[in-house]
C-alpha positions as CSV (number, residue, x, y, z in Angstrom):
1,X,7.2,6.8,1.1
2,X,5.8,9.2,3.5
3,X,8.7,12.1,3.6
4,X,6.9,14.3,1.0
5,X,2.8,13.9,2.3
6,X,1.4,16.6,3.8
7,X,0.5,14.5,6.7
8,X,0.8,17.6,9.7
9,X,-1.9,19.0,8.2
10,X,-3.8,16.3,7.3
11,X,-7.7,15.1,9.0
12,X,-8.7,11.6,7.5
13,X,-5.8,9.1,6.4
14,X,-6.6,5.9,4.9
15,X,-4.3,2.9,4.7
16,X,-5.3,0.6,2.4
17,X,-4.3,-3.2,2.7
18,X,-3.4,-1.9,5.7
19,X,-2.5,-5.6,7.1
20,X,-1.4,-5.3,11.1
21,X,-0.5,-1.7,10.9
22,X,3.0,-2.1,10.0
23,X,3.2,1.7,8.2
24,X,1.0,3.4,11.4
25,X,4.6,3.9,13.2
26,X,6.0,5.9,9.9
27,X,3.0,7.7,10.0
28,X,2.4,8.7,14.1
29,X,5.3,11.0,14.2
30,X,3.8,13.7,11.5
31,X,0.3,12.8,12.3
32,X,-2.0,15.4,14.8
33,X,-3.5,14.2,17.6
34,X,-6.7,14.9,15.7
35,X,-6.3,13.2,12.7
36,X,-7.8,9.9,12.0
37,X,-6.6,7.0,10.3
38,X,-8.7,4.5,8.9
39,X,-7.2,0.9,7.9
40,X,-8.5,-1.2,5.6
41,X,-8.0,-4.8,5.0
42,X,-9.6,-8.2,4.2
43,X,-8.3,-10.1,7.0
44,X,-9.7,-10.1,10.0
45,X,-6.8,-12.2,11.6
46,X,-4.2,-9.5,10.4
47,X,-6.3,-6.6,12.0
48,X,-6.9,-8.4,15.2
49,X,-3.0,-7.9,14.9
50,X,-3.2,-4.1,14.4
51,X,-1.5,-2.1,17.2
52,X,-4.4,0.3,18.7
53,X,-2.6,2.3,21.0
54,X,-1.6,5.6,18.9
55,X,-1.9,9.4,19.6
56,X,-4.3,9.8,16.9
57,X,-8.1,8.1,16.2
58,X,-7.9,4.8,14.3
59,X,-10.5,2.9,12.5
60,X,-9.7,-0.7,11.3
61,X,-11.9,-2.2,9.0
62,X,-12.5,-5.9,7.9
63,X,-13.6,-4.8,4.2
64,X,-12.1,-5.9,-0.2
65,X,-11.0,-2.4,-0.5
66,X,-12.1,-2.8,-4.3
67,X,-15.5,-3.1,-3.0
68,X,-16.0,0.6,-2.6
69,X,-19.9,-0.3,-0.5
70,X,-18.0,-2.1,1.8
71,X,-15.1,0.1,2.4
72,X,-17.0,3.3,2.0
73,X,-14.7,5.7,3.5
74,X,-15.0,9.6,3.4
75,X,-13.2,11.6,1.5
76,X,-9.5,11.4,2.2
77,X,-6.4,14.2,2.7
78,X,-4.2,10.7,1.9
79,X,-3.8,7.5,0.9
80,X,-1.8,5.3,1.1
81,X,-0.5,1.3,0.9
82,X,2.7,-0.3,1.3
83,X,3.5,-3.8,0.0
84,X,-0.3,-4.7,-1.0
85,X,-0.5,-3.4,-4.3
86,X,1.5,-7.2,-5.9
87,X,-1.7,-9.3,-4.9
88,X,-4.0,-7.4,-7.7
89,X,-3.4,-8.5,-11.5
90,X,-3.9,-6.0,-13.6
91,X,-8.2,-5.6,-14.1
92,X,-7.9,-5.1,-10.0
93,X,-5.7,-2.6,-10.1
94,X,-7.2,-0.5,-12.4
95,X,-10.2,-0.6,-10.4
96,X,-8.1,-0.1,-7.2
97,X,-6.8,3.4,-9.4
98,X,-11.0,4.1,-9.0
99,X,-11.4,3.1,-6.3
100,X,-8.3,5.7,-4.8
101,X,-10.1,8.4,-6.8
102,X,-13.5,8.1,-5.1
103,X,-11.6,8.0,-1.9
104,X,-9.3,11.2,-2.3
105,X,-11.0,14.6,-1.8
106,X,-9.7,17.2,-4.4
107,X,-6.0,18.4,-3.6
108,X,-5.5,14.9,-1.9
109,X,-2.2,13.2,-2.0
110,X,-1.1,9.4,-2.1
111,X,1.9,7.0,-2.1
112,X,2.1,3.9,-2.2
113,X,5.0,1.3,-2.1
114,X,5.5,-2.8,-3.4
115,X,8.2,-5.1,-3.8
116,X,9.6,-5.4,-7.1
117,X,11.4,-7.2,-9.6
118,X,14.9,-5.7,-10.5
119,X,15.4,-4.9,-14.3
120,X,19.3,-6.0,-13.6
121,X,19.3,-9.8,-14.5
122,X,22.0,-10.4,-11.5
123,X,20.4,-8.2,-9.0
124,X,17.0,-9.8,-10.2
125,X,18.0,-13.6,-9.6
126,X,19.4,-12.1,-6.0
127,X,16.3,-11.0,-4.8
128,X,14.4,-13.4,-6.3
129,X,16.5,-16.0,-4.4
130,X,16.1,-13.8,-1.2
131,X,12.1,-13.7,-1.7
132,X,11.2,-17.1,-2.0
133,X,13.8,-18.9,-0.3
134,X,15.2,-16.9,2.4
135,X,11.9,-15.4,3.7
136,X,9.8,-18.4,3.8
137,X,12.7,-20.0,5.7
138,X,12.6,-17.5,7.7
139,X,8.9,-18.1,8.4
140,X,9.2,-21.5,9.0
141,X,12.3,-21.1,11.7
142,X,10.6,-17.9,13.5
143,X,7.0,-18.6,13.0
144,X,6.2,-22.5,12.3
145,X,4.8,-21.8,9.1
146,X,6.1,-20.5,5.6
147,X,3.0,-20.9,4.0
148,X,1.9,-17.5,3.4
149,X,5.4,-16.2,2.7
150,X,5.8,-18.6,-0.2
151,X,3.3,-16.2,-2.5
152,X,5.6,-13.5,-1.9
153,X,7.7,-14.5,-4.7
154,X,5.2,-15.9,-6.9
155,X,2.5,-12.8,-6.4
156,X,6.1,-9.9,-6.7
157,X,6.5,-12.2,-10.5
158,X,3.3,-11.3,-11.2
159,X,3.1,-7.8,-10.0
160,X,6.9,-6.8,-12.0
161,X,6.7,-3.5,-10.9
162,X,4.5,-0.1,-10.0
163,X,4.4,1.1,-13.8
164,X,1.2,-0.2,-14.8
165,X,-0.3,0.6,-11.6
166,X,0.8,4.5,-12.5
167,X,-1.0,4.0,-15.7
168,X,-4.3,3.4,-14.2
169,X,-3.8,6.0,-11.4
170,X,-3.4,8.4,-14.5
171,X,-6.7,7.0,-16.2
172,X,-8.5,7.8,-13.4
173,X,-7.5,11.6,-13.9
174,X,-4.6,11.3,-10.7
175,X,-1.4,13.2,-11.2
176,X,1.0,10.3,-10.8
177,X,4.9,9.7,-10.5
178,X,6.5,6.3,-10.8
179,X,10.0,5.8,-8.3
180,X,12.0,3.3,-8.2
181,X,14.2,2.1,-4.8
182,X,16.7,0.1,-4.2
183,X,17.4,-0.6,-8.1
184,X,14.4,-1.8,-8.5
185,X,13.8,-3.8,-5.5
186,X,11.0,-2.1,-4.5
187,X,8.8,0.7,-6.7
188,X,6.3,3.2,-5.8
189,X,3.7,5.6,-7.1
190,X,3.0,8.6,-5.5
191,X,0.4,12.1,-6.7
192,X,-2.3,14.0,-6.0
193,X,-6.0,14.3,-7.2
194,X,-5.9,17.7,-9.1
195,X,-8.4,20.5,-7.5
196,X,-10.4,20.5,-11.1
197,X,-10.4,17.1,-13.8
């Protein structure tokens, strides 16, 4: 999701949904010490979460990224998201495409990655399986309460996969490129913001 950014010679960075950091490790190794990252996200109990303690300048933010007031962040070299993009239905996301648009300075570059459902009808009942039983077991054993893993399956139903989410990137003049992992376990969109619309 990262490999191909141009994140060495990148200044501002902005993670959106950026829940308790969980990408900021991927990111630290190509990252300068003078860049600055700048994470956004709704909850305030998964930011208090957030690792701080990176070689580079991080901002966390308690803010609806759709809300562009209240995220207001300057003009980013990237951004990017991984495994937020299944709790928007479809209106959000095409103001989410805006809202990356506003954020990106000309040139700039984003990715972002979400849990999918597989076209395969075996492979699909698999991970569908996995998803809503096997994870919010898992929550329940390791952390007391499945609760908020048990929208996982029912928001990644909903979501289907990255394609529409290209589409509105695309409306909102972005170069954009729809990939698929894992057979369609997980999909992506990744592009630039041309230098002239």
């Amino acid at each position: 999701m990262v490999a191909d950014l141009p994140l060495s010679s990148t200044t501002v960075v902005v993670d959106l949904m950026s829940g308790m950091g969980e990408l900021w490790r991927s990111l630290a190794p190509q990252l300068s010490s003078t860049a600055r990252l700048i994470g956004i996200d709704f909850s305030e109990e998964m930011t208090q979460r957030a690792p701080r303690d990176w070689p580079f300048e991080l901002e966390v933010r308690v803010a609806d990224v759709l809300d562009g007031g209240a995220s207001s962040p300057p003009l980013a070299d990237v951004v990017v998201s991984s495994f937020g993009l299944k709790t928007f239905d479809r209106d959000q996301q095409t103001l989410l495409a805006t809202r990356v648009a506003e954020t990106l300075r000309p040139g700039g570059a984003f990715s972002f990655i979400e849990m999918s459902v597989p076209r395969s009808g075996l492979l699909r009942a698999i991970d569908m399986a996995y998803i809503k039983g096997v994870i919010p077991l898992v929550g329940r054993v390791l952390l007391g309460n499945p609760e908020c893993y048990r929208m996982l399956g029912i928001d990644t139903e909903a979501f289907g996969d990255a394609t529409h989410v290209a589409e509105c990137l695309r409306r909102a003049d972005l170069r954009a490129t729809y990939s698929s992992y894992f057979f369609g376990c997980a999909t992506g969109v990744k592009g630039i913001k041309p230098v002239t619309v």
